[in-house]
Each structure stands twice: as C-alpha cells, then as structure tokens.
C-alpha positions in Angstrom: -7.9 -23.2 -20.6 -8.9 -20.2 -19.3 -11.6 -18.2 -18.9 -11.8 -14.6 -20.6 -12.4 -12.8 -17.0 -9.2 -14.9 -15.8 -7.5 -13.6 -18.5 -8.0 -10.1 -18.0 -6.8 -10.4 -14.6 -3.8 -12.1 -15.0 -3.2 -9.1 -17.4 -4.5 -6.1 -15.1 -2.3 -7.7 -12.0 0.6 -8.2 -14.3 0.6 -4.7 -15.9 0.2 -3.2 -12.3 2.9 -5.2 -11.0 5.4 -3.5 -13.5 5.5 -0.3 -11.4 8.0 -1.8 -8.9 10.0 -3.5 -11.2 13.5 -2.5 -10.7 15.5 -1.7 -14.1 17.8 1.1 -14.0 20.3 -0.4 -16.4 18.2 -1.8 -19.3 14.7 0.1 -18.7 12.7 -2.6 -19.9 10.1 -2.9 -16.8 8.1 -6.5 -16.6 5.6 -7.7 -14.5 4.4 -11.3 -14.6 1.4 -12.6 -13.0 0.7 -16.1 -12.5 -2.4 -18.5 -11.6 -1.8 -21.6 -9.5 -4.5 -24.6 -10.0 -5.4 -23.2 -6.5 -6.6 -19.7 -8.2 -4.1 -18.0 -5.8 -2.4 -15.3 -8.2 2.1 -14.4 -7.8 2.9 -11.4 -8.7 6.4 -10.9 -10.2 8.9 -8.0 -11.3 12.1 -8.0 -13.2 14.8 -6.8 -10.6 18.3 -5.9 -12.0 22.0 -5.7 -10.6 25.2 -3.8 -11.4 26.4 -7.3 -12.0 24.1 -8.5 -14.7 24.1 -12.5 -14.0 22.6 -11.4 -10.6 19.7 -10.2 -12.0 16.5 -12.0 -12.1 13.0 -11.7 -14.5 9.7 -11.4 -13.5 8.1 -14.9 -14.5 11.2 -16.3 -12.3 10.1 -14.1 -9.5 6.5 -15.2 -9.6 7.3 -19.1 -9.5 9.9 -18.9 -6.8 7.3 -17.0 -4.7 4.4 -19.3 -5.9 7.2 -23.0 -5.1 8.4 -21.2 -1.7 4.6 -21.3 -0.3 3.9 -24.8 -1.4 2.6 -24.4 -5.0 3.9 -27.1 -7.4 0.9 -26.9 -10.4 0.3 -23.6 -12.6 -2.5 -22.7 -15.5 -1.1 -19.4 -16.7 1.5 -16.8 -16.5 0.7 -13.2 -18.0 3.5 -10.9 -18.8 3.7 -7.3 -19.2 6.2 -5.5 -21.0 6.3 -2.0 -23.0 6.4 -4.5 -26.6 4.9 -7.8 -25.3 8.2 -9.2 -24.8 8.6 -12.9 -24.6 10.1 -14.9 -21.9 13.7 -15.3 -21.7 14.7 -18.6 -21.8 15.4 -19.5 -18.3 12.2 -18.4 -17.5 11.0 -20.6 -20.1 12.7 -23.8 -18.6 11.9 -23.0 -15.0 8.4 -22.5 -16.1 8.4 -26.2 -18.0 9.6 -27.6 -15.0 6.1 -27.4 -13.1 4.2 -28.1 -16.7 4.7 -27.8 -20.6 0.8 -27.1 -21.0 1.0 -23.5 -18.5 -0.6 -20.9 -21.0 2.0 -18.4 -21.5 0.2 -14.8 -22.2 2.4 -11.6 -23.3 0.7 -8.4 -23.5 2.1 -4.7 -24.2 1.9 -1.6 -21.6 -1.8 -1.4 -23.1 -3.0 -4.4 -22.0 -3.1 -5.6 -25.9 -2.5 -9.6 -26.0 0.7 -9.9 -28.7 1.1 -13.5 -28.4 -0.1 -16.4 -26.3 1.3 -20.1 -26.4 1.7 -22.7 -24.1 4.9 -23.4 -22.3 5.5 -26.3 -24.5 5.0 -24.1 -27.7 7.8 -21.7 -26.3 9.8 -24.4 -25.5 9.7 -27.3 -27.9 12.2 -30.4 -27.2 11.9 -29.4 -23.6 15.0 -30.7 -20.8 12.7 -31.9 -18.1 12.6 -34.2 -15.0 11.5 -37.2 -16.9 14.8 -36.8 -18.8 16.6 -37.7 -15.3 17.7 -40.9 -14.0 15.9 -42.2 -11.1 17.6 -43.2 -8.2 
C-alpha cells in the first residue's frame, strides 16, 4: 500500500504529465505516473502515429523509461485521463510483467479517483514469466 500523500502525487504528476501527450487523431490525452520501490517517480504520455500500431500509451511509456534506467520493481502507477480511463491491455500485461500486486490508480482530468485495483485485479489469469519454460 500506499500512503495517502503518495497518492496524491502520483495523481498531481500524472495529471500534469498529460499536457505533452501527443493525440491528434483520437484526442484522448493520458498521463501515467509511476512509483518504483526506489520512490523515484516516471512520467509517461500517450504518443500517437498516422499509422496506429505505432502508437504507444502512457503506462507503457512510464515502465520502458522506469526498465531502461535499471528499475525492475513497481508499487503504483496513476493514470490520468478526461473519464478515468482504464489501461489498455497491453499496458496491462507489460505492467504484470514486473508484478501482479502494482496498485493500479485511474483518476479523471479533476484529479477524482474513478477506480483503483491492483494489477492482478485488472488482469486476472495473468500470462507471466513463470508460465515459461526454463532453459
């Protein structure tokens, strides 16, 4: 868990991340922030391309920065849309791949929590790395 002041920031630096996301096409701005078990905080956006598979969503954003500078454990994501979207599922999976138990918090443009659940919640019957054979 969490604390409340944790919370709030993971909300605050989400919501304030959603200024640079880059959505001409479907205009549906996110920003994702998430906390590392090292209390460092990634910022993500959703950024979109002409060709639509090329685009990529903010929680995805956020773990690729947080994995390319050596983070490997996370406690929660926040993400900020106009409704309180939910992650996509991709995001879903690539979040489940560094933990099932990362609190998952979706807010609206306000600030105002709509949901929260853990990754595993979001996710049930999960395709993980246990599920591979070892070598």
């Amino acid at each position: 868990m969490i604390s409340a002041e944790a919370r709030k920031q993971l909300i605050e630096t989400a919501a304030n991340a959603r200024q640079w996301a880059y959505a001409p096409y479907s205009h549906y701005a996110v920003g994702a922030a998430l906390l590392a078990s090292s209390g460092r905080i990634y910022e993500g956006v959703n950024i979109e391309n002409a060709a639509f598979p090329d685009s990529i969503c903010a929680e995805r954003v956020a773990v690729f920065k947080a994995v390319s500078e050596g983070e490997r454990e996370f406690q929660a994501i926040a993400v900020v849309t106009s409704n309180g979207g939910s992650p996509c599922g991709s995001c879903r999976q690539v979040l489940g791949e560094f933990g099932v138990d990362t609190l998952v918090i979706m807010a609206d443009e306000t600030g105002r929590v709509v949901r929260e659940a853990t990754v595993r919640e979001l996710l049930p019957g999960n395709f993980g790395p246990e599920h591979l054979p070892r070598v």
